[in-house]
C-alpha positions in Angstrom: 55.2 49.4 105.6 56.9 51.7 102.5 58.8 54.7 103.0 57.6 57.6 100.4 59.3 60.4 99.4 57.7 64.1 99.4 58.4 66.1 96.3 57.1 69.8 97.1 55.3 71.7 94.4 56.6 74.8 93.0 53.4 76.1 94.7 53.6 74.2 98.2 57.0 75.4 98.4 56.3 79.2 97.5 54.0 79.5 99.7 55.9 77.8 102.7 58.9 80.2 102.1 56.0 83.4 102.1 54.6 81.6 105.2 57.8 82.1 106.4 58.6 85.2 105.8 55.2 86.9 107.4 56.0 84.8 110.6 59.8 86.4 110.7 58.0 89.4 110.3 55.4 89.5 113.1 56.2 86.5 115.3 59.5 85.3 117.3 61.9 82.6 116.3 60.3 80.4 118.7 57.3 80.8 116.5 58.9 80.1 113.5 61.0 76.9 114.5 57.3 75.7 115.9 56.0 75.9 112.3 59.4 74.2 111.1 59.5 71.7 113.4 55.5 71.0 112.9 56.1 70.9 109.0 58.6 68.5 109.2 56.5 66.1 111.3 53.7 66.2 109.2 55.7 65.0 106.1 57.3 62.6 108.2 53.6 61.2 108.6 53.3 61.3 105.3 56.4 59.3 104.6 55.4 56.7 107.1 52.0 56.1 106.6 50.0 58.2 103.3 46.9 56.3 104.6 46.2 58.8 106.9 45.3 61.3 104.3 42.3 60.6 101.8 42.6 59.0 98.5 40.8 61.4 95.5 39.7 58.6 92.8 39.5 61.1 90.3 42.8 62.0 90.2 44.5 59.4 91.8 46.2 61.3 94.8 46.2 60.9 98.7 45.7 64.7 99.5 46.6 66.4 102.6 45.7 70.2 103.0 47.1 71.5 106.7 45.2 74.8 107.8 48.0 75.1 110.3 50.4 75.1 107.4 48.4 76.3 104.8 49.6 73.9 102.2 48.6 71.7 99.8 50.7 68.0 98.8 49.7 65.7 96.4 50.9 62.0 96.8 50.6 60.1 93.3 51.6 56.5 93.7 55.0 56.5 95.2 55.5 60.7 95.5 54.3 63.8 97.1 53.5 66.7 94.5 
């Protein structure tokens, strides 16, 4: 099985950094090194096996949207945008 790489949007990664700020404002750092540590597992998912996010015909991305990390990445062919 390929490996792919994750490229972050200019959008997915604003809004992680902002997503980081509120929880360093209302939450603990046990909180906020959850939400790391779940972010990084997710794209590690997504490195190992893109399959497991749906495939948009029409613009010829696997998608993955997490509501836990309120996110978008696109995949196109062998990258994450």
């Amino acid at each position: 099985m390929n490996s792919y790489s994750v490229t972050w949007s200019p959008t997915a990664r604003l809004t992680y950094y902002r997503i980081l700020e509120y929880l360093a404002e209302n939450w603990t750092i046990k909180e906020i090194e959850s939400f790391i540590d779940r972010t990084e597992e997710v794209i590690n998912h997504i490195c190992n096996n893109h399959l497991l996010y749906p495939y948009s015909i029409e613009s010829d991305t696997y998608k993955m949207c997490s509501c836990e990390t309120s996110k978008s990445i696109l995949q196109s062919k062998n990258r994450f945008y």
